[in-house]
C-alpha positions in Angstrom: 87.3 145.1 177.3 85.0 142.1 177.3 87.4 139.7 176.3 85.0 138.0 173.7 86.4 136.9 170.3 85.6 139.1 167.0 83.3 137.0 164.8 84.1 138.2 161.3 81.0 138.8 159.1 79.5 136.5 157.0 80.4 135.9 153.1 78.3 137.8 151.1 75.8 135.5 149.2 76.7 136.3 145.8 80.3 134.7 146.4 78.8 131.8 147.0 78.5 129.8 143.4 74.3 129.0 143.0 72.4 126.8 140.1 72.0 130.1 138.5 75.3 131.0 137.9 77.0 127.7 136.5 80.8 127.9 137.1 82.0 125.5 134.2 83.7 126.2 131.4 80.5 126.1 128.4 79.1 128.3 131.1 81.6 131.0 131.1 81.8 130.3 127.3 78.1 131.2 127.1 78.9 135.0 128.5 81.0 135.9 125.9 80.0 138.4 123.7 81.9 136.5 120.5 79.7 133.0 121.0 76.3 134.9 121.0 77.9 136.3 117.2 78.9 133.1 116.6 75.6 131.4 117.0 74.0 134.0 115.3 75.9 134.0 112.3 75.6 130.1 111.6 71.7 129.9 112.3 71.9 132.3 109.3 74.8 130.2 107.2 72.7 127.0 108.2 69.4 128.7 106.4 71.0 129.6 103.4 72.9 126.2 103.2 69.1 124.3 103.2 67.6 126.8 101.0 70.6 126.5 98.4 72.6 123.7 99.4 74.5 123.3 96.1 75.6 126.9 95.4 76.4 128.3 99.1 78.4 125.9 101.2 81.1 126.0 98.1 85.2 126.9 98.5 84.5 129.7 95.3 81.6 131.2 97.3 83.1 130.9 101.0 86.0 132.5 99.6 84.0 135.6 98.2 82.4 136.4 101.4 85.4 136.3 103.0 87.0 138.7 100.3 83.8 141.3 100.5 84.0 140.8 104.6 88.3 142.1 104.2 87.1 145.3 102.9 84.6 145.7 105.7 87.1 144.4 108.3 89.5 147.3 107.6 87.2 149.9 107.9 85.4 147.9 110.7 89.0 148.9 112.7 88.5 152.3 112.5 84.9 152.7 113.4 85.3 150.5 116.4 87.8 153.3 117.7 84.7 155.5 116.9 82.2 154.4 118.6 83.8 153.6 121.5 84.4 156.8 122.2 80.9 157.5 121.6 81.0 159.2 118.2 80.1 158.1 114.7 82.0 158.2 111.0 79.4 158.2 108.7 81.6 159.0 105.9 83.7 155.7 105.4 82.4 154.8 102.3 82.2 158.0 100.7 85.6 158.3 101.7 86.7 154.5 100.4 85.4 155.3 97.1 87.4 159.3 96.6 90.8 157.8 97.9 90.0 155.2 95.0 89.4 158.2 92.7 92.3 159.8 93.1 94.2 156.7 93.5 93.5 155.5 90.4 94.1 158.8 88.5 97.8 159.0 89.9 98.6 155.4 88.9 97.3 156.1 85.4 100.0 159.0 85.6 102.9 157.3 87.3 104.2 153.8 85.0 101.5 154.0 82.4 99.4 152.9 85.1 100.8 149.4 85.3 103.8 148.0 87.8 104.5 147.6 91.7 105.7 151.1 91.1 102.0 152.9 90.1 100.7 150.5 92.7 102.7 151.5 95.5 101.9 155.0 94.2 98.2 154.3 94.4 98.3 152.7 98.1 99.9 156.1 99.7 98.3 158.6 97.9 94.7 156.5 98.8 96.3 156.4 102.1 96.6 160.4 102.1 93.5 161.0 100.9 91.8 159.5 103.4 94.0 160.8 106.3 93.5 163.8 105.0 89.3 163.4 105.6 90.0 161.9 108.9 92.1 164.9 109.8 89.1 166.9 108.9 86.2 165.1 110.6 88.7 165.3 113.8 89.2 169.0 113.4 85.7 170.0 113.4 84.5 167.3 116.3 86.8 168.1 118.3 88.0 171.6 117.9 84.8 173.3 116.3 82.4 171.1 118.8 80.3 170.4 115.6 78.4 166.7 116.4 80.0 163.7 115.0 76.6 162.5 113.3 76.8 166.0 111.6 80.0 166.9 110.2 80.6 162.9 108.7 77.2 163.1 107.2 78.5 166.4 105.6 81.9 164.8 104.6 80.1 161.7 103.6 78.5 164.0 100.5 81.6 166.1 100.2 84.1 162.9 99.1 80.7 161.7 97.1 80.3 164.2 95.5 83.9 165.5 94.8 84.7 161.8 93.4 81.4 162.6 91.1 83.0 165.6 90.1 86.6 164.1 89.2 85.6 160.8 87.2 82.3 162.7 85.5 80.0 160.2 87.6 81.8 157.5 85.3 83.8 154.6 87.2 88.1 154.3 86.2 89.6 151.5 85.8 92.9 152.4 85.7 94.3 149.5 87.9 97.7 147.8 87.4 97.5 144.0 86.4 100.0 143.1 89.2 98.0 144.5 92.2 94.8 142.7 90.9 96.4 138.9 90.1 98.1 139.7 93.6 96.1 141.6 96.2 92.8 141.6 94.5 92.6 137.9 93.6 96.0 135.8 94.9 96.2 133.5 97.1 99.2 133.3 99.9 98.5 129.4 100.0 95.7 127.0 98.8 92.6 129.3 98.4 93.3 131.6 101.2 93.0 135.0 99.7 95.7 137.8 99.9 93.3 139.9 100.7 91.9 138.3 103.6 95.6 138.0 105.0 95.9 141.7 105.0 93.0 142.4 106.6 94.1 140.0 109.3 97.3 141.8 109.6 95.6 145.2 109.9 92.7 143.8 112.2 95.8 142.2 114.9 97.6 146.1 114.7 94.0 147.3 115.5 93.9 144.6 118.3 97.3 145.2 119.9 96.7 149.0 119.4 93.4 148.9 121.6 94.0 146.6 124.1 97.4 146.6 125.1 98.6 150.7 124.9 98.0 153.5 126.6 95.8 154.7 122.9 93.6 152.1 123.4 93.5 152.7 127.2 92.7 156.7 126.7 90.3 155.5 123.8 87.9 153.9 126.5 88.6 156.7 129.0 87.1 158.9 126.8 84.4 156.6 125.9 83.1 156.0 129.3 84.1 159.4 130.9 85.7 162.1 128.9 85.1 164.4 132.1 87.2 162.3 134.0 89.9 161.6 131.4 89.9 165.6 131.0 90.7 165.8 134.6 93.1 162.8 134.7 95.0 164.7 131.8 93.9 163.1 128.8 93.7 165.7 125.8 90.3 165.0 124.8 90.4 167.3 121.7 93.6 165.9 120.4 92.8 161.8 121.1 89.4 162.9 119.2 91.3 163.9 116.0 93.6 160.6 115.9 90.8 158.4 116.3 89.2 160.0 113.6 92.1 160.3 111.5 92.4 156.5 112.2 89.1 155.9 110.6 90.2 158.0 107.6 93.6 156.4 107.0 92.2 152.8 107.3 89.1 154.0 104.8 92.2 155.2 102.2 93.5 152.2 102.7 90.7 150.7 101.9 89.6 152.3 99.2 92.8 151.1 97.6 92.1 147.5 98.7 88.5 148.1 97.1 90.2 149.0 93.4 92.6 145.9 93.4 89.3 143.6 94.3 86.8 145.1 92.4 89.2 146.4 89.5 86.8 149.6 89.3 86.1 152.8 91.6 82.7 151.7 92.0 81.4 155.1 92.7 77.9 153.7 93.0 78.3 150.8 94.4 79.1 151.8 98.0 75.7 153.2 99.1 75.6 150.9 101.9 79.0 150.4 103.0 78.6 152.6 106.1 75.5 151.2 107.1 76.9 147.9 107.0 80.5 148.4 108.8 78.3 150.5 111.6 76.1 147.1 111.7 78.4 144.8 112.3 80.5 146.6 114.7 77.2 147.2 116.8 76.6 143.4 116.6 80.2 142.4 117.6 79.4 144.2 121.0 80.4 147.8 120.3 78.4 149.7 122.5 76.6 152.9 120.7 76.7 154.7 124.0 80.9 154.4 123.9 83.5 153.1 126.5 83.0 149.2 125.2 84.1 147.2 122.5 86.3 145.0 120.8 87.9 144.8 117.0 87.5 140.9 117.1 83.9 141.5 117.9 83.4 143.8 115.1 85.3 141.2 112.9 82.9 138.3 113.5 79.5 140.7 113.4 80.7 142.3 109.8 80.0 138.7 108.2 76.3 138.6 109.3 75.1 141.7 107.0 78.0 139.9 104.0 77.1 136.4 104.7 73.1 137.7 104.3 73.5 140.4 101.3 75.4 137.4 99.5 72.8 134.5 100.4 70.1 137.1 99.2 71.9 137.2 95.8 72.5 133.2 95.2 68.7 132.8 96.5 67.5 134.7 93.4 66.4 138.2 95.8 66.5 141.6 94.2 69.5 143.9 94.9 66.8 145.8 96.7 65.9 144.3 99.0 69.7 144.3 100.4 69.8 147.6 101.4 65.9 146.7 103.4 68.2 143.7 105.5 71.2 146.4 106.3 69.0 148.5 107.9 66.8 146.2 109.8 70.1 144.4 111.2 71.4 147.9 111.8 68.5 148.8 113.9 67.8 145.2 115.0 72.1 145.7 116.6 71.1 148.6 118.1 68.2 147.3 120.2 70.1 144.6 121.0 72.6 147.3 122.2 70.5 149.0 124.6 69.1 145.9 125.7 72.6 144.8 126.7 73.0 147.9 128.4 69.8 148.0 130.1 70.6 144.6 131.4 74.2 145.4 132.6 73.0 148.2 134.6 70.3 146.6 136.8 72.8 143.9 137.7 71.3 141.2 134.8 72.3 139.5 131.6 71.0 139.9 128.4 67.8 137.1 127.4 70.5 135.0 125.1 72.8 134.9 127.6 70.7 134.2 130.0 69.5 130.9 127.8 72.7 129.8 127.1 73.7 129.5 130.7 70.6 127.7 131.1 71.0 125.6 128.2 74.8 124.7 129.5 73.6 124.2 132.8 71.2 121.7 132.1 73.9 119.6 129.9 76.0 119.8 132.9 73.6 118.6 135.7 72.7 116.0 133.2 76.2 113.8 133.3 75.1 113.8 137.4 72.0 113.1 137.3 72.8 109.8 135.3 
């Protein structure tokens, strides 16, 4: 015994707050994934606004993207369960536009097609139908070990072509007058759009289901380590086939939200709607590698690819080149992605984070240095 006093060690130097990581609030502001979306999405409303500032930045227009984004939003639900467990669900709109099929032929049968009754008729068989995929994709993922990319892209011609088979190739129009004055285009107040409201509601469920229950806990278990969720007692195989029956149910869903808005099946029409719901949930910070994400996230990045396939049509751009813009923000999202990664693994921030906490430090240090 020497008698001397322990010294404790020193405080490691990253707790001490530098220049380079501003504590204040527009700092910490400037991490979050929503802001980046944020900033992104009104550099693009900003363009479009200048380029056509009589015919974009109007109530009838702002309304329709928010309609077009609803649908997106609902299915944007289920895919960000998807890919955070690292899989993928090609088959959403495939899937939106057979539930509508066979939605719409059992509300031609039921009421003469007309009436709450047909309607509510339409929403659970729609509803069915696409659990009934889901169940399927589930099943032979998780059971028969098929890969996800695989057995959706095989469901995603399956509903195609089965729709195809049922209407002829020919688009029915077999929606009741009620569901379209009130889902497709009511209003619950002013000109806020029924249809937005429900996607709201569904998009909160999604919320409160991944981030505060044990679903949404074993969800990004399974996404960052299904290994260790095996071990921890997690059945994988099971979880696998109710995430993926999610993503069914919420395409039924809406593929019956699709026939009130659009008052059509629009069997051709959805081409694109996978590659666009896949887009924006990658943008809203859904990692492609699994085990990260968030449903608001995916919420805010599903209005770049509507906000830019709409500003393309009121700028006079052929339909064509729409589908050229999905996939370039598609892949553009997932570079972005692995960049994100990249940068979370070696400790770093991605480059527009790290320039907005440079641009929110320098209005910060500005205040002192007057």
């Amino acid at each position: 015994m020497t008698g001397q006093a322990t010294v404790p060690p020193p405080a490691p130097a990253e707790a001490v707050p530098t220049e380079a990581e501003p504590t204040g609030r527009l700092a910490r502001l400037a991490r979050l994934q929503a802001l980046q979306i944020i900033i992104v999405l009104a550099v693009i409303v900003v363009v479009f606004a200048i380029l056509k500032h009589g015919s974009f930045l109007t109530v009838f227009n702002i309304r329709g993207i928010v309609q077009n984004t609803s649908i997106l939003a609902v299915l944007g639900v289920g895919m960000t369960f998807v890919i955070i467990t690292g899989g993928i669900d090609l088959s959403v709109g495939s899937v939106l536009v057979f539930s509508g099929v066979v939605a719409d032929k059992a509300m031609a049968v039921v009421g003469g097609g007309q009436g709450w009754g047909s309607a509510l008729i339409g929403v659970l068989v729609a509803v069915g139908c696409g659990l009934a995929w889901g169940l399927l994709n589930g099943v032979l993922i998780a059971r028969a070990k098929v890969p996800p990319l695989i057995v959706t892209l095989g469901t995603l011609g399956m509903a195609l072509g089965l729709a195809e088979v049922i209407t002829g190739g020919v688009d029915l129009r077999n929606i009741p007058t009620v569901m379209v004055n009130t889902v497709g285009f009511g209003n619950i107040f002013w000109q806020v759009p029924t249809l937005a409201v429900i996607a709201a509601v569904v998009i909160v469920i999604g919320i409160v289901a991944l981030h505060r229950t044990r679903f949404g806990l074993y969800t990004y278990a399974l996404g960052s380590n299904p290994e260790a969720g095996r071990r921890s007692g997690l059945n994988v195989p099971r979880h696998l086939i109710m995430i993926y029956a999610l993503s069914g149910l919420l395409a039924g869903f809406a593929g019956w939200l699709n026939l009130a808005f659009f008052q059509s099946t629009t069997i051709g029409g959805q081409s694109t709607t996978n590659l666009s719901v896949i887009a924006g949930t990658v943008i809203g910070g859904t990692s492609l590698f699994g085990g990260y994400g968030s449903i608001l996230g995916t919420t805010i990045g599903l209005f770049i690819p509507t906000t830019l396939q709409n500003g393309f049509v009121i700028i006079g751009i052929q339909p064509f080149w729409q589908e050229v813009v999905v996939g370039a923000v598609l892949i553009a999202a997932v570079y972005v992605d692995q960049q994100r990664r990249a940068a979370a693994l070696r400790g770093g921030k991605p480059m527009l984070s790290t320039w907005l906490s440079q641009l929110t430090t320098s209005r910060q240090a500005a205040p002192a240095r007057e």
